[in-house]
C-alpha positions in Angstrom: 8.3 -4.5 16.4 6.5 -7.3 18.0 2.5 -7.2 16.8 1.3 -8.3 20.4 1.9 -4.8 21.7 0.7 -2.7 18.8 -2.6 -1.3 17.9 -3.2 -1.4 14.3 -4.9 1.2 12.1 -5.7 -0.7 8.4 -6.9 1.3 5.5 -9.6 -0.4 3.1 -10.1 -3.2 5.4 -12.6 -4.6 4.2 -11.3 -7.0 1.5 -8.7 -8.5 0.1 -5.0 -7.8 1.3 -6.9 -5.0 3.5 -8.8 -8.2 5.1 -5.9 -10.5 5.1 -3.7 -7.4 7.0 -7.1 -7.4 9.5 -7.2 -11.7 10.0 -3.2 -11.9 10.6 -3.3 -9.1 12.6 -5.5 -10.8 15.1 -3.8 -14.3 14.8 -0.9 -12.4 15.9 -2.4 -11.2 19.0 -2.7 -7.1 18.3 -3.9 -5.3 21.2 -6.5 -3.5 18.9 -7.5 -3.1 15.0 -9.2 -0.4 13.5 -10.6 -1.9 10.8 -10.9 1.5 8.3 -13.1 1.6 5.1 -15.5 4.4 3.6 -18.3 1.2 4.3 -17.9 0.4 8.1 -20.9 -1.5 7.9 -19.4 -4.0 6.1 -16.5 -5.2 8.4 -18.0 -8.0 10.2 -18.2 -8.5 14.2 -14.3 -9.8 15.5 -13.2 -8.8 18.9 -10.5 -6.3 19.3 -11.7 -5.2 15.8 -13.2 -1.6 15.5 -14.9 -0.8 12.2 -14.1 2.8 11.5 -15.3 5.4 8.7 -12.8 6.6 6.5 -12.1 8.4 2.9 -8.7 8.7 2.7 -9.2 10.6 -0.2 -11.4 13.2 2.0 -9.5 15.8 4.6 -11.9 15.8 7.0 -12.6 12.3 7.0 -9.1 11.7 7.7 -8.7 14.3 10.4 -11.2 12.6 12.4 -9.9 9.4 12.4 -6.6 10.8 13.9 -8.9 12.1 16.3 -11.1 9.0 16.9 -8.0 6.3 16.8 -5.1 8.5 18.5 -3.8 5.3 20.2 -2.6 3.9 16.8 0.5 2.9 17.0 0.9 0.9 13.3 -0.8 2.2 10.5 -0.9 0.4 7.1 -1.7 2.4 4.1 -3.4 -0.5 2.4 -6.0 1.9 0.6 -5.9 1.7 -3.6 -7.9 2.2 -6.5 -6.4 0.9 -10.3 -8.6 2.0 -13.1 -6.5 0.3 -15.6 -5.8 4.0 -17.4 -3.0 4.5 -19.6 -1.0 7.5 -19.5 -1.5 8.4 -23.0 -5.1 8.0 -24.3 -6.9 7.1 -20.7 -9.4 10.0 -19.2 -7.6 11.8 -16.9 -10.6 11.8 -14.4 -9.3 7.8 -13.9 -5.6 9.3 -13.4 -6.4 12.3 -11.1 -8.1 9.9 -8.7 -5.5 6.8 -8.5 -2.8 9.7 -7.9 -5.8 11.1 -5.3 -6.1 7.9 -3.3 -2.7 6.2 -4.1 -0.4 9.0 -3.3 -1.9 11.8 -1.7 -4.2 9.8 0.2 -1.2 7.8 1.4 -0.3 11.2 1.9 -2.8 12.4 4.4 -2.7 9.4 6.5 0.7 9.7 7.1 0.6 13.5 7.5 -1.9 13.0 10.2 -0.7 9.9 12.1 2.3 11.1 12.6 2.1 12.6 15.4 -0.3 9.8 16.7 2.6 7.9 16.1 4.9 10.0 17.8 3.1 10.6 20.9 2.9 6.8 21.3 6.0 6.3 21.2 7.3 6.2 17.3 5.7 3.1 15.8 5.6 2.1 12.5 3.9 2.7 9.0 3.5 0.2 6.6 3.0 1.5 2.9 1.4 -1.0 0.4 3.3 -0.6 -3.1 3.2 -2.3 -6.1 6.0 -4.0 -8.8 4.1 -1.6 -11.0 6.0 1.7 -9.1 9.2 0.0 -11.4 7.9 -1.2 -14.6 5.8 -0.5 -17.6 3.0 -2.2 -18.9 0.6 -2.3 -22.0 -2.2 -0.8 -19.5 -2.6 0.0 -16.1 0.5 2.8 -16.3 -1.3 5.5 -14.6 -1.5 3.0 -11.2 2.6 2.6 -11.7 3.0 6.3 -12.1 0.7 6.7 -8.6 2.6 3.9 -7.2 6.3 5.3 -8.0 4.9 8.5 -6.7 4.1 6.7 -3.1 7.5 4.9 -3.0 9.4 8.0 -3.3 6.9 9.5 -0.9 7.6 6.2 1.0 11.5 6.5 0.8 10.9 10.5 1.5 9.0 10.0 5.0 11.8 7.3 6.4 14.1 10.1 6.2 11.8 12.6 7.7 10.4 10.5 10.3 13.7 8.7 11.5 13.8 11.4 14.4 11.0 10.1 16.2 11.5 6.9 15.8 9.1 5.4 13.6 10.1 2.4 11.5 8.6 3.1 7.7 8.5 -0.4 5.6 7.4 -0.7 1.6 5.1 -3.7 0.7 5.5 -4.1 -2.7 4.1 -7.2 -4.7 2.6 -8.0 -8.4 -0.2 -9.7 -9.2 -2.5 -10.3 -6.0 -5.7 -12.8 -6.2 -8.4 -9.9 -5.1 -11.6 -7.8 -6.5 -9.3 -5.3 -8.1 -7.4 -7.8 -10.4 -10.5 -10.2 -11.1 -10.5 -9.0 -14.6 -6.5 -9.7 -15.1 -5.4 -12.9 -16.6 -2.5 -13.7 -14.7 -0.1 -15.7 -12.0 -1.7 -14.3 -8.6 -0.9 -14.5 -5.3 -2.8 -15.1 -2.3 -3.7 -12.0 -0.4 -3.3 -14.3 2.8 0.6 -15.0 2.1 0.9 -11.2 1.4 -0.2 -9.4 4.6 1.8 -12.8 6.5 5.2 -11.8 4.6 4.8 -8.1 5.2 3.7 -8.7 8.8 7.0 -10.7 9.4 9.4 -8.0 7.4 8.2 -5.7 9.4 8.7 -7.2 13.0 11.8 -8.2 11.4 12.5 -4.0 11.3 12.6 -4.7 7.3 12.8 -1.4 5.4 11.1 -3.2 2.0 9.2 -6.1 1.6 9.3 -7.5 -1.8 6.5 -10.7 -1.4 7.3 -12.2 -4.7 10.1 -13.2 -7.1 8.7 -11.2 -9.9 8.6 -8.0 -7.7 12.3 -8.9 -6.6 13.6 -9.2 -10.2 11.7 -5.9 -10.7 13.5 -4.0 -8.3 17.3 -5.7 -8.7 17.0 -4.1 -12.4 16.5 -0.9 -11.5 19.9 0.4 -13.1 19.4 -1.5 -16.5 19.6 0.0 -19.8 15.6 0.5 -20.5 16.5 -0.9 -23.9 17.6 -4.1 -22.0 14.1 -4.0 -19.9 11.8 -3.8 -22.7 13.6 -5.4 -25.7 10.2 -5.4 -27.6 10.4 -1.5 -28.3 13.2 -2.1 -30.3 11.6 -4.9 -32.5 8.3 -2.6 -32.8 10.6 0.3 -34.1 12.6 -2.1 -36.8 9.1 -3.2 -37.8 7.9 0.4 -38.7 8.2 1.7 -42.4 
């Protein structure tokens, strides 16, 4: 896929990686950006960008931007929410609406633009994942359990979508300097190098991009004994009368 001859459809545009995806979108020459948030107003002035309305957590709102933007023919499921829930003690209104806007609003966008997609000619869908859809953590568990649910979803819709051509590519990354993770204490990466390394895997016609070395080690230990991921469960249970 070469960027020059694509019109781009970004969900949450209007900050961090959503933002980045917009900037290197342009510096790579796309025909057109629809610049999608639920706060339009907010996506500043930049030729061949068009602010557009949209809850992707909402059906109608989502049906009418396959209406409005039928001459998409990229669409990158940038859209999140982490409440920081755990599974076992965290409210379940916080869990119910990260699976709402993580999976099944990934969901609906891709339910919708699909045949946008395939009337134009097959293009591509980029799905923005997380390290979290492999790992556990002392928090934020719920947002893994979302984001496992969109990389299967994400692994699902290759399969389905393969007959009409359209390219489907994973983003998946851990820690990323933005708004969502200003309260996290840890290694980040620029948003900026993120949306650049996606961009290139997928005019590379990469199936998965994995934009950092902790993500990568993540994934390559997939098959591992969980005893041999998380060796602290076994020193917690020897420490217990």
């Amino acid at each position: 896929m070469d960027i020059r001859n694509e019109i781009a459809l970004v969900t949450g545009a209007n900050r961090g990686i959503g933002h980045s995806f917009v900037t290197e979108l342009r510096r790579r020459g796309a025909k057109k950006i629809y610049a999608a948030t639920r706060r339009p107003e907010t996506i500043p002035e930049m030729p061949g960008v068009v602010p557009l309305m949209l809850d992707v957590t909402d059906d109608g709102s989502v049906t009418r931007a396959a209406d409005l933007a039928d001459d998409v023919t990229l669409l990158i499921n940038n859209a999140g929410v982490s409440t920081f829930a755990r599974l076992t003690d965290g409210a379940e209104d916080d869990i119910r609406l990260e699976m709402e806007t993580n999976f099944f609003g990934t969901l609906r966008m891709v339910r919708a633009f699909a045949p946008v997609l395939d009337a134009n000619g097959g293009g591509a869908v980029l799905n923005v994942l997380s390290v979290m859809a492999w790992m556990a953590y002392e928090h934020s568990n719920s947002y893994g359990a979302s984001k496992a649910a969109a990389w299967a979803l994400t692994n699902g819709i290759r399969y389905e979508l393969a007959g009409q051509g359209t390219q489907i590519t994973a983003l998946a990354m851990a820690s990323v300097d933005t708004e969502m993770m200003a309260g996290i204490d840890d290694v980040k990466s620029d948003p900026d190098v993120i949306a650049k390394a996606a961009l290139d895997g997928l005019e590379a016609g990469s199936l998965e991009v994995l934009a950092d070395g902790r993500t990568a080690q993540w994934k390559s230990r997939l098959g591992e004994d969980p005893a041999l991921l998380y060796p602290q469960l076994s020193a917690q249970g020897a420490t217990r009368p």
